[in-house]
LUMZA-761801 format. One line per field, with one value per atom (N, C-alpha, C): x, z, y. Coordinates in Angstrom, 3 decimals, padded with zeros to 6 digits. Last residue first. Layout:
% LUMZA-761801
x X_...
z Z_...
y Y_...
This chain:
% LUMZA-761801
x 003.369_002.067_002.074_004.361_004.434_003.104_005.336_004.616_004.979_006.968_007.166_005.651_006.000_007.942_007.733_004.232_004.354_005.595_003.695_004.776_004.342_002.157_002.674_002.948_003.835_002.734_003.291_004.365_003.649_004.349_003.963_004.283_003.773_004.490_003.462_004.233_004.587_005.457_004.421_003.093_003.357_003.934_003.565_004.279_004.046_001.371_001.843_002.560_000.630_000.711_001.647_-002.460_-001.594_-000.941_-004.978_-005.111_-003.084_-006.514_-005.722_-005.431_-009.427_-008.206_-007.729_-012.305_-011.823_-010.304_-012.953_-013.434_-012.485_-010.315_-011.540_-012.038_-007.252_-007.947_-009.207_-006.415_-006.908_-007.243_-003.986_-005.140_-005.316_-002.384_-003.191_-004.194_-000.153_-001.389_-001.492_002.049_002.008_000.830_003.796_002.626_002.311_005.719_005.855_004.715_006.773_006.016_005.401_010.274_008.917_008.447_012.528_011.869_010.455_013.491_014.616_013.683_013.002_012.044_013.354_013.698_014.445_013.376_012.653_012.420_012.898_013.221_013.506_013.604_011.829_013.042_013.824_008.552_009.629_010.752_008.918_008.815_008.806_010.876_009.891_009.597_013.861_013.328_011.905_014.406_013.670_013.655_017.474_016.527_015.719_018.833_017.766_016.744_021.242_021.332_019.854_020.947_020.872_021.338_018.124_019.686_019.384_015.497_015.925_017.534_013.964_014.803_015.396_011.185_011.998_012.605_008.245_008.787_010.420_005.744_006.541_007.570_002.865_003.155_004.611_001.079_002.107_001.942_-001.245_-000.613_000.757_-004.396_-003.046_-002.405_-006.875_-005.798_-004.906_-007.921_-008.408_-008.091_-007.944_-007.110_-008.103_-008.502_-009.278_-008.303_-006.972_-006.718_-007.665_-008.090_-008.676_-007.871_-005.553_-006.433_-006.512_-003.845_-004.871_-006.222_-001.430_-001.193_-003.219_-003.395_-001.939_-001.902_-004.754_-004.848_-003.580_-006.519_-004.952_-005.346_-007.465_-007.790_-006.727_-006.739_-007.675_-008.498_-004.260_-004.548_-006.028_-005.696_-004.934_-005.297_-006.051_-006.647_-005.305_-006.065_-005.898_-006.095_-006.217_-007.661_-006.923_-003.912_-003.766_-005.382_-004.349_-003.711_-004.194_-002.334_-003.494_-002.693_-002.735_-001.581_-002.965_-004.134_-004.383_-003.446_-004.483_-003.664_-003.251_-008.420_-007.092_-005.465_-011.116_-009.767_-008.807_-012.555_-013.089_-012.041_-012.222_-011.922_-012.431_-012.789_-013.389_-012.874_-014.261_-013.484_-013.670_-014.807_-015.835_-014.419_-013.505_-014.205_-014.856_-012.586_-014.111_-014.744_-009.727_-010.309_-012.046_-008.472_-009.380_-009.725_-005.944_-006.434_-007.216_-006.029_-006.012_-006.424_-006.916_-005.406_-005.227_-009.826_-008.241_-007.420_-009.804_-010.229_-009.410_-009.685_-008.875_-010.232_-010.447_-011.071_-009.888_-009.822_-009.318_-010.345_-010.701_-010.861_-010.659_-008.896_-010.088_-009.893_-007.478_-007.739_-009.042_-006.489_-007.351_-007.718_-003.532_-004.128_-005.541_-001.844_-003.014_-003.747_001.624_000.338_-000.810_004.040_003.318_002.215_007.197_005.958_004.822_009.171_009.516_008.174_009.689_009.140_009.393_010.303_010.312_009.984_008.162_008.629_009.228_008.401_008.468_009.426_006.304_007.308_007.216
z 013.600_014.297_015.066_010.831_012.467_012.885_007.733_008.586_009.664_004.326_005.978_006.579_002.048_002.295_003.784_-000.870_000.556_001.385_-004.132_-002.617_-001.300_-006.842_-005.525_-005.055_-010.557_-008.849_-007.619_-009.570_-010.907_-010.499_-006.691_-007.816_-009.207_-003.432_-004.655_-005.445_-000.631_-001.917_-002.891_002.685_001.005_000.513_005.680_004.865_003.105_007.787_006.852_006.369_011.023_010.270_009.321_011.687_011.715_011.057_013.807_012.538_012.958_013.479_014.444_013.736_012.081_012.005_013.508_012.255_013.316_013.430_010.086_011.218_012.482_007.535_008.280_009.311_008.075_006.878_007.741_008.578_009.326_007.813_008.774_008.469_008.909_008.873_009.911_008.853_006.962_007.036_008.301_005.554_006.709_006.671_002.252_003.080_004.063_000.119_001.156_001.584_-003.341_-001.926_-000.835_-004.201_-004.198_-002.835_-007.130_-005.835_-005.408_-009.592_-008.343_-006.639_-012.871_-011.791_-010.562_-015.068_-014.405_-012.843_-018.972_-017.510_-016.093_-021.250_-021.040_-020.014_-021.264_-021.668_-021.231_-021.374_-022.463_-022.586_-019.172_-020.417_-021.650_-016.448_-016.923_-018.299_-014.836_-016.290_-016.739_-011.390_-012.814_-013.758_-009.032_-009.727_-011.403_-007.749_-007.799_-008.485_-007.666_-008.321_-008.512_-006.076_-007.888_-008.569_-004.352_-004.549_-005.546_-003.413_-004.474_-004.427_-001.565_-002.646_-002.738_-000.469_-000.239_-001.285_001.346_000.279_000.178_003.285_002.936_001.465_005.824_004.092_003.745_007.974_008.053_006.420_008.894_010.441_009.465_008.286_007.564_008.267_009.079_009.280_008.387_008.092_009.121_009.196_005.260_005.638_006.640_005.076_004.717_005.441_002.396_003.586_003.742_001.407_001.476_002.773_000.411_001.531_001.162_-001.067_-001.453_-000.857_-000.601_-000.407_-000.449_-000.647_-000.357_-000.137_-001.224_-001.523_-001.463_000.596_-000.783_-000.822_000.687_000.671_000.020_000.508_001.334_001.637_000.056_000.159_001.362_-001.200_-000.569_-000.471_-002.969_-002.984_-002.052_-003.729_-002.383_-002.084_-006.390_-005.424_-003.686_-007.805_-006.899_-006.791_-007.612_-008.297_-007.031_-007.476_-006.219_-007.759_-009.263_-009.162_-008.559_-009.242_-010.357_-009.089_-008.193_-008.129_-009.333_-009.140_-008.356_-009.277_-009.719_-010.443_-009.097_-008.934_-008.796_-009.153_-006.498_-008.512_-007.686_-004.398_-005.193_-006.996_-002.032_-002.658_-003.712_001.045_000.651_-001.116_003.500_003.384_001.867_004.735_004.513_004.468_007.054_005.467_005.701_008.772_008.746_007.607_010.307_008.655_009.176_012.603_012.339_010.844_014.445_013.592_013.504_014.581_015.425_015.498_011.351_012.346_013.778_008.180_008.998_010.349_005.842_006.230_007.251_002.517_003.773_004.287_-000.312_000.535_002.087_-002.377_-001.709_-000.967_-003.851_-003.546_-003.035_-003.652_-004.146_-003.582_-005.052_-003.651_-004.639_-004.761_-005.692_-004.404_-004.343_-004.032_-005.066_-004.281_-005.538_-004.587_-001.851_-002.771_-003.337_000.510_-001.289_-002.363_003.866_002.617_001.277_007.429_005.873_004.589_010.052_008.988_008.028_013.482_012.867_011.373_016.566_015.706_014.333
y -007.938_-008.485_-007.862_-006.406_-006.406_-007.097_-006.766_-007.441_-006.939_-005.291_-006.265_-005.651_-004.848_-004.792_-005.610_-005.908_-005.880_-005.990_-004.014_-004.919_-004.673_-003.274_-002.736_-004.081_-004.040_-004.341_-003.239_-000.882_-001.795_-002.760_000.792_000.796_-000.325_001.216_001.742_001.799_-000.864_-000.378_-000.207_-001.239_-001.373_-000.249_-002.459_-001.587_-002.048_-003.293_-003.681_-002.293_-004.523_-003.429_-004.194_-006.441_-006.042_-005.234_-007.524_-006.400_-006.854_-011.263_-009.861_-008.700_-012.125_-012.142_-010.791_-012.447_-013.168_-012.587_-010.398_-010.459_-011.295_-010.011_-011.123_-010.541_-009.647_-010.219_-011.253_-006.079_-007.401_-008.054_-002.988_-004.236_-005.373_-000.182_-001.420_-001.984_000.462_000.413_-000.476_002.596_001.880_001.703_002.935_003.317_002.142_004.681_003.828_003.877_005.738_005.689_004.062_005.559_004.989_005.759_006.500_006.617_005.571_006.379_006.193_006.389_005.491_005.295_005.792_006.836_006.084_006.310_006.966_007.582_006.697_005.650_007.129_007.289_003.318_003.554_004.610_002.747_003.676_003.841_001.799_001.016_001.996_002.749_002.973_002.507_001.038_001.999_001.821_001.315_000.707_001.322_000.524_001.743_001.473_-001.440_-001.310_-000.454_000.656_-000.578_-001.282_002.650_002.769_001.743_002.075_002.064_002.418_004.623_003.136_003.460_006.535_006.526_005.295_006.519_005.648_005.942_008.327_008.668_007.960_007.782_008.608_007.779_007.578_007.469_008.452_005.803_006.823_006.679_004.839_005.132_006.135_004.697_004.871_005.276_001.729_002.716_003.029_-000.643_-000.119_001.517_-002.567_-001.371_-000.667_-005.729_-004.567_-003.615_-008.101_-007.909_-006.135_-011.294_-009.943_-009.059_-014.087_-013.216_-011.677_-014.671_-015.315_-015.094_-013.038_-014.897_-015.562_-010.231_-011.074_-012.091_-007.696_-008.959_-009.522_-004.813_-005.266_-006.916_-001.513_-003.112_-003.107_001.026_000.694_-000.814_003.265_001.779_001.642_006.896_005.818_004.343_009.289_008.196_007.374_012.219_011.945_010.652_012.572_013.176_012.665_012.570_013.703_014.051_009.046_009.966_011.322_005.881_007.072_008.080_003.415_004.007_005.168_000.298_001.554_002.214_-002.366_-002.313_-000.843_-002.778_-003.151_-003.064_-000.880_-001.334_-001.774_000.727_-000.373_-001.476_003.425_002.676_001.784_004.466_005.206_004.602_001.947_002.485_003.472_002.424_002.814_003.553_002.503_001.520_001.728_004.802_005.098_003.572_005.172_004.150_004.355_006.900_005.929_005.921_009.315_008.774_007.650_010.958_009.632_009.676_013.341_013.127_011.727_012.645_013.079_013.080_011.648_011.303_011.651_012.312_012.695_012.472_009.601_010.757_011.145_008.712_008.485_009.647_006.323_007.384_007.345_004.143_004.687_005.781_001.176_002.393_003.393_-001.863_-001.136_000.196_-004.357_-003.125_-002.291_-006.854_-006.027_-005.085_-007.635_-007.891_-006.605_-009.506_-008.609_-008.820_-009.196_-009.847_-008.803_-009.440_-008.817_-008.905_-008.498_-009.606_-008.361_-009.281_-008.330_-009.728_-009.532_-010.019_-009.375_-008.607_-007.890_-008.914_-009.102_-009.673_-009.020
C-alpha cells in the first residue's frame, strides 16, 4: 500500500558503500547535525525522524532530481535565488528492530519531507 504525505521530518546524513550494485548505509554518520544539506563528499539519508520515531535507512534504492511547479517554486532568504528543483531520495527503512522496513521517498531541502510511504 502506497501513502503520499507533505511532512517536516529531520534526516541525518552519512555514508553509502556500493554493495552489488546496492547502495547500503554504513550506519555510521559522518555530521552529527540533523537535517544539514549532503554536500559533494557523497553524503546521503541515513536516519530520519518522523512522527516521533527513529527511522534507520537500510538502503538507497534510487535518488533523482523533481522540478517544482512554478507555482510551488521557493525564494531562497535572500530573495535573489528561486529554488525550482529538488532532490528526491528512495530509502528502505525500518523504525526498530521489531518494525517492517518500508520505502520512503524524501524531499531534500529546509526541512527535508517525507513525500510517501510503501509498505
Amino acid at each position: 500500500m502506497s501513502r503520499r504525505y507533505d511532512e517536516a521530518v529531520q534526516v541525518q546524513l552519512g555514508q553509502a558503500q556500493a554493495v552489488g550494485g546496492r547502495w547500503l548505509t554504513t550506519g555510521r554518520p559522518q555530521s552529527s547535525e540533523m537535517g544539514e544539506m549532503p554536500d559533494e563528499q557523497g553524503l546521503v539519508p541515513t536516519a530520519f525522524l518522523w512522527r516521533g520515531k527513529l527511522h534507520l535507512v537500510q538502503e538507497v534504492l534510487a535518488q533523482w532530481t523533481q522540478r517544482l511547479p512554478w507555482w510551488q517554486s521557493a525564494w531562497e532568504e535572500s530573495g535573489q535565488i528561486e529554488v525550482l528543483e529538488r532532490q528526491i531520495w528512495r530509502v528502505e527503512a525500518r523504525a526498530g528492530r521489531e518494525s517492517n522496513t518500508g520505502i520512503f521517498d524524501l524531499a531534500q531541502g529546509q526541512p527535508w519531507q517525507v513525500l510517501g510511504v510503501t509498505d
